[in-house]
LOVOMAR-880247 format. One record per residue (C-alpha): residue in one letter; x, y, z. Coordinates in pm, whole numbers, plus 50000, padded with zeros to 5 digits. Example, Ala and Ser with C-alpha at 12.3 -4.5 7.8 and 13.67 -1.06 7.14 Angstrom:
<sites>
A512304955050780
S513674989450714
</sites>
This chain:
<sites>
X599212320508359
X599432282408265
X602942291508133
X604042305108486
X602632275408644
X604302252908440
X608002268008475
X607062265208866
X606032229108829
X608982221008651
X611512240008872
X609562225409200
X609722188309000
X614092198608913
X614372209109300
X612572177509465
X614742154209227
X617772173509377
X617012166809741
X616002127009669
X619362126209435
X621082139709761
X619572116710015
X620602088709786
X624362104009743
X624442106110131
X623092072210277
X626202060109966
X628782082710185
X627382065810494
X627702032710330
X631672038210216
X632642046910564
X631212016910709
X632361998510439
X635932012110597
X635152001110957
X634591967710854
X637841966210666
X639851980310900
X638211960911196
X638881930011031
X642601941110937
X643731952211288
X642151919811435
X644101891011187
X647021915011195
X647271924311623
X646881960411463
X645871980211791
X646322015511605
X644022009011386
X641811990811592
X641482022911806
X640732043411522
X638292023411419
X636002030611749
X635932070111738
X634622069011371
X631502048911485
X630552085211628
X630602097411255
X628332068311114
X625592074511416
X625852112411348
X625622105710936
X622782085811046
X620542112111247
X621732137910983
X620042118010698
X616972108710886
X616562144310984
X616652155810562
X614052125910532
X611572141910798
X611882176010610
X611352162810265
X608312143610371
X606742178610567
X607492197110253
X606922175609899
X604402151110062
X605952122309855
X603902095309685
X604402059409522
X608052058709419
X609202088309596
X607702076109920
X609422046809878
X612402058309810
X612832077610101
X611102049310312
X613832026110175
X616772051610258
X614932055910658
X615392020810685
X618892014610491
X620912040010717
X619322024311023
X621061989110925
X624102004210828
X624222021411150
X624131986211288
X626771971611079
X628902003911211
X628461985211560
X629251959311503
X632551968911323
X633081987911640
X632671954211827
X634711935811614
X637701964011689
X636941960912048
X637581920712052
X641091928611803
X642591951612075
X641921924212351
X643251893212100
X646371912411999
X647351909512383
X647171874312362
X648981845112178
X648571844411813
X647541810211691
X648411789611395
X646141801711204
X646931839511214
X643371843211222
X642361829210847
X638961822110915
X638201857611036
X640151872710715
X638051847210448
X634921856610610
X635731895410666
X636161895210272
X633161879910196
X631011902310410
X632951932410318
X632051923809966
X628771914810013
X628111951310204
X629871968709878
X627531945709607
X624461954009812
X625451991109832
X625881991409469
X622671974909380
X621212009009599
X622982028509365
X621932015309058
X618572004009197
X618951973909099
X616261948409189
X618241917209030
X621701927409168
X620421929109454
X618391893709454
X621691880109372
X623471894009685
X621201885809922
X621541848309789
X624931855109868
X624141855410294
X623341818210289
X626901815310232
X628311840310465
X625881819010734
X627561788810613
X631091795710681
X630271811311007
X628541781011108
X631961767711012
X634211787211269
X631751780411526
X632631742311515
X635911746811437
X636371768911756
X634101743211983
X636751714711889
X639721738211988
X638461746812291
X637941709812368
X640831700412296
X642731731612440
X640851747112745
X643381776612828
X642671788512467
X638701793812595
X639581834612634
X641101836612277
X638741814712110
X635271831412280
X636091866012071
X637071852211751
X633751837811812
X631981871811878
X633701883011613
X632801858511345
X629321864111497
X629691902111459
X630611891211068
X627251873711012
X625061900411141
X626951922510897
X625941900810599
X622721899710777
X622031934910765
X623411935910404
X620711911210264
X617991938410473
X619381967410229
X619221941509922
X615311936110007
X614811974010046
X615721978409728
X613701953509568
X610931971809790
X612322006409608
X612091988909278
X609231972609255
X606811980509533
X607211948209710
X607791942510062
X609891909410010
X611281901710377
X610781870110566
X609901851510212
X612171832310091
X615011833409889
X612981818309569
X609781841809620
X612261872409645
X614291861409350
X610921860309096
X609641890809340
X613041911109110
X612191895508805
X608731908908837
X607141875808843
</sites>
């Protein structure tokens, strides 16, 4: 009889790993396509791409639907294994993970929104350099954190989330650069106003990217680590 319960233990144990392997494997899906959008956002804006600034807004549908999809497994596993410590927190972290990538989905949306309006205006100088610089750093920094998830990886992902301050810093940039132009140039006001938006979109990105870096830490060592800063959440991975 302890035999019997033991093979059902095990298999119970084997089937429960299964389901948290596939939440894991899903909110990564959900990350790679909005990993996409912000690519592709970013492309059709510095390139007046309105093709693929269309296509970009009808996918948003399949992050938000990826989104209730995943939250729905979480709800089940929770009624039916009861999940403690780890476990718990691990599906805790992936609740809250999908909601910010669902976010960053937006706001990829809004960034293809503000391309199809600036590819009906005048290109300037620039081509749009400060949007591409930044839209490669966040773009990155969404991957690196993603990663970290995937290898829970509570150092990784200290080390992104260091990585926003500069993503904040070269947004702050564009923001002055645009105020001078639009000093010095009022009729480029329109223009200028949703490269603006946009870079702002950007931010929030990286913003949202440093929330999936502290979930992680969270997953990895039982430590809620947000609004501390970046020092505390650095030792916080260390396990200091």
């Amino acid at each position: 009889m302890d035999i019997d319960k033991e093979r059902l233990t095990h298999h119970i144990s084997r089937q429960f790993n299964a389901e948290l392997e596939d939440l894991r494997n899903r909110v990564l899906t959900m990350g790679g396509l909005v990993e996409q959008q912000i690519t592709d956002a970013v492309r059709a804006l510095v390139e007046g791409n309105t093709e693929l600034a269309e296509a970009v807004i009808p996918r948003d549908h399949q992050v938000n639907a990826l989104e209730v999809a995943i939250d729905e497994e979480c709800t089940h596993v929770i009624a039916r294994r009861q999940p403690a410590a780890s476990d718990l927190r691990l599906i805790i972290a992936v609740i809250k993970t999908i909601t910010d990538l669902e976010r960053m989905g937006d706001e990829a949306e809004r960034i293809a929104r503000m391309a199809i309006h600036l590819a009906s205006l005048e290109r300037p100088r620039s081509q749009y350099l400060e949007i591409q610089n930044l839209g490669d750093h966040v773009r990155q920094l969404t991957h690196d954190a993603l990663d970290a998830f995937a290898r829970m990886d509570a150092e990784a992902a200290a080390h992104v989330a260091q990585r926003d301050t500069k993503v904040d810093l070269e947004y702050e940039g564009i923001i002055r650069q645009s105020v001078t132009h639009m000093m010095e140039d009022p009729r480029s006001i329109a223009r200028i106003l949703d490269v603006m938006w946009s870079a702002r979109a950007l931010e929030r990105i990286g913003d949202h990217a440093r929330n999936i870096c502290e979930y992680v830490i969270y997953l990895v060592k039982g430590k809620d680590v947000r609004h501390t800063s970046l020092e505390q959440l650095e030792k916080t991975a260390r396990g200091e």
